[in-house]
N, C-alpha and C positions, 0 to 999 in steps of 0.2 A: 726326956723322951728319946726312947734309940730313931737311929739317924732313917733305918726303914719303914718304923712308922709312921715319922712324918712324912717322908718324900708319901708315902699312900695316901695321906690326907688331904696334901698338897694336892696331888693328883686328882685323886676325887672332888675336890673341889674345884679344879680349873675343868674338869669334865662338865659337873653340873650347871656351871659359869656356861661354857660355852654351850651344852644344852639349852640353858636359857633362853641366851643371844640367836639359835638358832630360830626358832619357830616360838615365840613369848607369842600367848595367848588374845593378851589386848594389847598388842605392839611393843611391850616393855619390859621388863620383867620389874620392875618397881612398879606394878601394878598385878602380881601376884598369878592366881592361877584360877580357871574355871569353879575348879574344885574347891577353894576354898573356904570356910565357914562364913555368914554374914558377919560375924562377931570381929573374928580380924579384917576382914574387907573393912569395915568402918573406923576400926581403929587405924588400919593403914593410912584407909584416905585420909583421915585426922590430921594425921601425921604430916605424910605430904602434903596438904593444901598447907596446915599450918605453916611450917618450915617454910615453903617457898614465900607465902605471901608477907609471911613477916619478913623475911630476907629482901625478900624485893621491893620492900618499904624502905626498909632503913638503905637499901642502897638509892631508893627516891629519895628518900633526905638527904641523905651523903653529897647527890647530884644536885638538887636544890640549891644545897650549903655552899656548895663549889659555882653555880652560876651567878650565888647572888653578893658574893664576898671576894670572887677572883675575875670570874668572867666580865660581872660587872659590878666593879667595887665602889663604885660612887655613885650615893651617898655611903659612907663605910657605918655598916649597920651595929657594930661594937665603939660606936661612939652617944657622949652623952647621954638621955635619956633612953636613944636604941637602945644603950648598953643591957637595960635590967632587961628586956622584953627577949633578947637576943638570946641570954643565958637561965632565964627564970622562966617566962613563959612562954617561950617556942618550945624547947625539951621538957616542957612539964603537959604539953599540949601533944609532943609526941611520945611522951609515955601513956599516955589518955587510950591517946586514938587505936592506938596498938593493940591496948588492951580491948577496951571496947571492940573495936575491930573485930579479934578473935573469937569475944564472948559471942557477937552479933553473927558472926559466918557460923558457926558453930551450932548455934541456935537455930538458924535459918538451911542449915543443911541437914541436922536431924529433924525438922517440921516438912523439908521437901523429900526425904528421902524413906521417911517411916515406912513406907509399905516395902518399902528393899529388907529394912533393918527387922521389923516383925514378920518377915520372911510368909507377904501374903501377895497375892497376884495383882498389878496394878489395875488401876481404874484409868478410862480413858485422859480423865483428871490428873491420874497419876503422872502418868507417862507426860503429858505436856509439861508437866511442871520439871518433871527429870530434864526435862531437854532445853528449857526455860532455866534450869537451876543455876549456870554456866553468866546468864547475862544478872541474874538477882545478883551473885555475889560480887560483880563487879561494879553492881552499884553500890555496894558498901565504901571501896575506896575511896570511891569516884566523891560520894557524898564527905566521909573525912578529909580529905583532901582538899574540897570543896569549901568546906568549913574551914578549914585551918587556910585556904587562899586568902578565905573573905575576914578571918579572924584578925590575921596577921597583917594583911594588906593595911587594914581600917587602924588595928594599932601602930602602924607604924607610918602613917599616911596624916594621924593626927599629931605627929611631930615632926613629917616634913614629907609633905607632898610630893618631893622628890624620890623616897623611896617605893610610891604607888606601884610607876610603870615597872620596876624589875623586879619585887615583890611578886607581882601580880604572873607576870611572865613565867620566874623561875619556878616558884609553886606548880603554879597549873600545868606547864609542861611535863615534869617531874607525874604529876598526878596524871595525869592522860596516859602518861606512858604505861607509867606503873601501871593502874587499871587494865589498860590494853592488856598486858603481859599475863596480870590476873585472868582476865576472861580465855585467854587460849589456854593456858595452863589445867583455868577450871575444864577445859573439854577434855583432855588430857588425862586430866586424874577421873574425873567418871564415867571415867570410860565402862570399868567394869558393870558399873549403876546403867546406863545405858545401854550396856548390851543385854541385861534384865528387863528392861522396859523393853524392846525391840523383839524378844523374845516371845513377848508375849502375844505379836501378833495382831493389836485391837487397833494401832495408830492407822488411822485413817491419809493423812496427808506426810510428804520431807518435810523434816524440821533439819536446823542447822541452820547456817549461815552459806552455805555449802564453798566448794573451792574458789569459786570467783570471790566469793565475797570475803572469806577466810585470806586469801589475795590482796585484795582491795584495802581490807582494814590493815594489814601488814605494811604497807607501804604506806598508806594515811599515815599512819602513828608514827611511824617509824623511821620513813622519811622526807615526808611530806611536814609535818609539823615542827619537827628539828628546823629544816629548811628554812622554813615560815618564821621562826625562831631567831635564826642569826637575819632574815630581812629582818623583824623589827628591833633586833639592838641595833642595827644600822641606822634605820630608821629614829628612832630613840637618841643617839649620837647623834644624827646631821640636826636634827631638831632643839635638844636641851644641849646642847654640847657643851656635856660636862663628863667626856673622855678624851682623854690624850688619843693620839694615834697608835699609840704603841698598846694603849690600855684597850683600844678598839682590837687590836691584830689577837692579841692576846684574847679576848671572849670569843673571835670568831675561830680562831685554832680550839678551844675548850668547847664551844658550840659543835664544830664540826666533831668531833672526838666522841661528843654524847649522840650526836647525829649517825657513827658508825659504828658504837656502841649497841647503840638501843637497836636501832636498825638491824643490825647483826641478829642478835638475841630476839626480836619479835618472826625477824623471817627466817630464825630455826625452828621456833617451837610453830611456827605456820607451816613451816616445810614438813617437817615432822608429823603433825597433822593427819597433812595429804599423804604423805610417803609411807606411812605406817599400815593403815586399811591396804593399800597398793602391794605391800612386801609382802603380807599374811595370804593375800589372792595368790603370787608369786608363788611363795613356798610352798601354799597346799596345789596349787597347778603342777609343781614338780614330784608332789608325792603321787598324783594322779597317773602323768607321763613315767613315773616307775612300775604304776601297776596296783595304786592304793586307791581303790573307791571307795576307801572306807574316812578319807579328807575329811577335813571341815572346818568352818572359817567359822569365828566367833565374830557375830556381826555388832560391833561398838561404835558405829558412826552411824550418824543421824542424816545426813547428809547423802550426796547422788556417790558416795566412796559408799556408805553402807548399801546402798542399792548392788551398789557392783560385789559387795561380798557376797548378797544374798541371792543376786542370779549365780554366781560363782556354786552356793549349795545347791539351788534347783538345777543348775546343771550338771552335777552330779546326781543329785539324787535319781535325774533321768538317765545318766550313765549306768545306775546301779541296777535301776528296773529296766534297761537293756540287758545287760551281762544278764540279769536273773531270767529273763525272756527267750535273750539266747539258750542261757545254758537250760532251759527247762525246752526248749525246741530240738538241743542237741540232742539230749536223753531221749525224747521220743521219735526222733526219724533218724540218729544220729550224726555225728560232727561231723563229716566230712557232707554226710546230705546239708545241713545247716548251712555251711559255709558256701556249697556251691549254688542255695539258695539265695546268699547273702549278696553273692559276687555277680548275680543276673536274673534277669527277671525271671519268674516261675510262668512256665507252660504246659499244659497239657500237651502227655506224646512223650515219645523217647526215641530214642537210638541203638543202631544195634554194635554190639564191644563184645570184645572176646573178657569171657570170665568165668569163675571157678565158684560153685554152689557148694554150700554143707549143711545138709539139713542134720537135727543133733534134735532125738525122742526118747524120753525115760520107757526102760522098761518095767511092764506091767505097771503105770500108773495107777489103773482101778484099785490095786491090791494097796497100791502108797497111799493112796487119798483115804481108802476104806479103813484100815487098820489106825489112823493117827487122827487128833484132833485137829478143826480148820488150822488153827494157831501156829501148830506145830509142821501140819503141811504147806502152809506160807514161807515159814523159816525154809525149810527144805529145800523148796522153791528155789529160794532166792540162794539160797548158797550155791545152788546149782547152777543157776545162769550166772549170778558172781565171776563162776570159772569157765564158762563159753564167752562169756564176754570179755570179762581179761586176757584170755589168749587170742581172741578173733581180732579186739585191736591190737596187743603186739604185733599180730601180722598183720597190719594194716587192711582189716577187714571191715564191714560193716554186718551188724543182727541188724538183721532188716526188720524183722519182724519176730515177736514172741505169740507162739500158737500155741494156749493151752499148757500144756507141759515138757516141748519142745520150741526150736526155734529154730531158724532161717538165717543165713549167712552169705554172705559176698564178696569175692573178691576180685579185684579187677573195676569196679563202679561202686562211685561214679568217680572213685580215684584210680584209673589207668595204676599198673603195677608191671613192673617186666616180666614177670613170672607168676602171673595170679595160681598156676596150679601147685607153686612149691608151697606158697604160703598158706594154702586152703588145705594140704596134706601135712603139712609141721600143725597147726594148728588143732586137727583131727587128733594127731598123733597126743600131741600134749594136753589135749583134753581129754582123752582117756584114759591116761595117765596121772592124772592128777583129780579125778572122779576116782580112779582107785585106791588114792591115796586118802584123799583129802574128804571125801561122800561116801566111805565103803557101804551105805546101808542101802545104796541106790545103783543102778546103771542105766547105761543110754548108747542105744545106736546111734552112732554116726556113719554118715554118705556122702561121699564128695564124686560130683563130675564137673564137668568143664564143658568149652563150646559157646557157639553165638548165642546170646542170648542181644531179648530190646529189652533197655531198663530204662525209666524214666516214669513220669508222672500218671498215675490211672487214677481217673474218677470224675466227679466234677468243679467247677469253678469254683463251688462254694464248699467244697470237700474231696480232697487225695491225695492219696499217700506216694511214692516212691517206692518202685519194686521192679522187681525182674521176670520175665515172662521166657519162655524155650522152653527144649529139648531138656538143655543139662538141669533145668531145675524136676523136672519129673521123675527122672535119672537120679539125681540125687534121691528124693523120697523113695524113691521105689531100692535104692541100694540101704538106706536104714533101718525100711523093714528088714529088709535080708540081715543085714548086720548085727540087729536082733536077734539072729539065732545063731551067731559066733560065741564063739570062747572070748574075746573082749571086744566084740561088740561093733567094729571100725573095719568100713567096704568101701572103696575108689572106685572106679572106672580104670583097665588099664591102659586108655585112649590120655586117661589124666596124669597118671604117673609118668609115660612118656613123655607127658609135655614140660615136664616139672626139671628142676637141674638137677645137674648128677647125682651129687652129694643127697637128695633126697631122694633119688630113685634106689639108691642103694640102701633105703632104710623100709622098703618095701619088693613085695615078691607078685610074681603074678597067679592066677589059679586059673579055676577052670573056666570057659565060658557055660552060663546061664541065660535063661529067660526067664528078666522078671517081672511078675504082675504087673498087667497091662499093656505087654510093649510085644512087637510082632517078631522083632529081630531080638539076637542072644547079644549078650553084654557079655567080657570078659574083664572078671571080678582080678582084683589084688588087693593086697591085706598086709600090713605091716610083718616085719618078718619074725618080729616078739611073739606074734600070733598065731595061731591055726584055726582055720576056719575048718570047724565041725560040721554042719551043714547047711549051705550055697543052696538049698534048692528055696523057690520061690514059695 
């Protein structure tokens, strides 16, 4: 294989790996993915339960074989009669168990698990037994192990009572442990299986053992019992004393050994546990603080850690139906009113700010709506505010309001601006520009004045809106009719253009003073200089 395909394999493969590692679904990535089909889920878990529990048997043997032949070798159990029992039916008894074993877990986890495996929704039945499954399979060991104490003890107990007590010790220690080890492991591996069951929403009360107890049993087993273990070979020597001292030193160093051993191994896969449900909260808490409310924790613990993942999604999912609340509040009074709704309480009443109005009216609407189907005058519509509302926010303006088939504009409130009249006349300008571009089938007067206005809340407690009341917003209407009867359309005030900076003053000219409709005193009109106004009169 050439040398740069592999490095890309290579590559892709440690990608995926640490994908994995990153964010694994039920804590692991040896426990697969959401997505996955039931048919591999159950053959995984097969797998892994198998593998481990038979592993961790025969390393209970292993342990057994060493406390009861080294630790404490007297009586030495490959002598005499021991001898056949030693070689013939201890290993013929763990080749039994083993197998059995397996048949028996095997058996007992497709009868606990069938409603996962026929892919049908659990019964409240179900689910306890999913969550219940964890403590069945460890009584499988518990009972072989059990048996092979009581088997071996008794045969070898009837040819010297001296082999009872370490017999009886090394077994069942071995057995406790191992079991323990089964039982976390099993929480472990069905995991996926239980975040199925939990899914489904019907469990009434916590199941688990939850972390104190997950705790508790970690340290019982682990080092509690080890402990307990080297007191009674003590105890066992001061008593039959039939060990040397050296023979004593020596079980209590191989005692200690399996003591931070076992220890070791029960309070990882316990830590682990805990710490897994914990990291997945973590991880998606950081997609969140990025700006992802689209998170979510697969909830696989039964336990008060599954509690905490599943507030972890209600509190999201109330995150999301905020965002969606805001942003549907933004779109109707818009974002800047939103926000400074957000940031203080709402009152009735306003204040008065200097600001710049643009009222923006299709001309001859009757003629648009009449000649086209509703459908088609919707669309129209909406392409048309599309581009008043796109240019009013680049200038950080607010549509205060859509009337009919014109609209209402702000600038200056309730976000202050240094220059509300430059922004309110760039905005004109570019929106009539880009209506003759972009809507040739359509046109619309625009009117822009400026001046005090009070903006702020009208109506009552139990309904209103945000808006602007003065002078300049009448001014402005009254200057779009006029602008309606321009050449393209677009009339200021030149009270406005003055106010506005240089560089836009010079993008406009002034014309003659009018009096328009309704007002007592004359306005003097200005008109961008691309333009000529046809005729100004009211």
């Amino acid at each position: 294989m050439p040398q740069p395909r592999l490095s890309r394999i290579l590559e892709w493969l440690t990608h995926q790996s640490v994908q994995s590692r990153d964010a694994p679904e039920y804590g692991s990535w040896l426990l697969g993915s959401v997505s996955e089909s039931q048919q591999r889920r159950r053959v995984r878990l097969q797998i892994i339960l198998t593998v481990f529990v038979v592993v961790a048997n025969l390393i209970g043997v292993a342990v057994a074989m060493t406390v009861i032949t080294v630790a404490i070798p007297v009586p030495n159990i490959f002598e005499g009669r021991a001898h056949t029992v030693t070689t013939v039916i201890a290993p013929a008894y763990v080749v039994i168990a083993v197998g059995l074993g397996w048949a028996w877990a095997t058996q007992r986890i497709m009868d606990t698990l069938r409603w996962a495996i026929e892919q049908r929704p659990p019964t409240l039945r179900d689910q306890r037994n999913t969550f219940r499954a964890p403590w069945r399979l460890t009584v499988i060991p518990l009972v072989l192990w059990g048996v092979g104490a009581a088997l071996l003890t008794t045969l070898y107990g009837v040819i010297d009572t001296g082999y009872i007590p370490k017999l009886l010790f090394g077994i069942s220690f071995s057995g406790v442990v191992v079991s323990a080890s089964c039982y976390f492991f099993a929480e472990f591996a069905l995991r996926p299986i239980a975040a199925q069951a939990l899914a489904a929403g019907k469990r009434e009360h916590r199941t688990g053992a939850g972390v104190s107890g997950r705790t508790l049993a970690a340290w019982l087993l682990g080092s509690c019992v080890p402990v307990v273990g080297i007191a009674l070979v003590a105890a066992f020597t001061l008593t039959l004393r039939n060990m040397t001292v050296t023979q004593l030193a020596v079980a209590v160093l191989l005692l200690s050994g399996a003591a931070v051993l076992f220890g070791f191994i029960l309070i990882l896969i316990s830590s682990s546990l805990v710490a897994s449900p914990v990291q997945a909260v973590r991880a998606a808490m950081q997609r969140v603080e990025d700006g992802d409310l689209d998170a979510h924790v697969v909830v696989f613990d039964g336990t008060e850690l599954g509690e905490l993942q599943r507030g972890f999604n209600t509190m999201v999912q109330g995150l999301r139906e905020r965002d969606r609340v805001r942003d549907l509040f933004g779109r109707h009074v818009g974002r800047d009113v939103a926000a400074a709704a957000e940031k203080q309480n709402i009152n009735l009443g306003g204040e008065e700010c200097h600001a710049a109005v643009m009222f923006v009216d299709i001309v001859g609407s009757t003629q648009v709506v009449g000649s086209r189907p509703p459908v088609q005058v919707v669309e129209l519509l909406n392409r048309f505010f599309a581009v008043v509302v796109d240019e009013v926010e680049q200038q950080r303006g607010l549509v205060n309001k859509f009337e009919g088939d014109g609209a209402l504009a702000i600038f200056g409130a309730p976000v202050a601006l240094d220059s509300p009249e430059t922004s309110a006349l760039r905005a004109a300008r570019r929106i009539a520009e880009r209506l003759r571009v972009e809507i040739p089938e359509l046109s619309a007067g625009i009117g822009v004045a400026s001046g005090v206005v009070v903006a702020g809340n009208v109506g009552a407690h139990q309904r209103f809106e945000y808006t602007v009341i003065g002078d300049p917003v009448h001014e402005a209407s009254r200057l779009c009719e006029a602008a309606k009867k321009t050449t393209d359309r677009v009339l200021a005030s030149a009270i406005t253009v003055e106010g506005a900076a240089a560089d836009e003053q010079g993008n406009w000219r002034v014309e003659d003073e009018v009096v328009l409709r309704g007002r007592q005193e004359p306005t003097r009109l200005a008109a961008p200089r691309v333009y000529d106004v046809i005729d100004s009169e009211p």
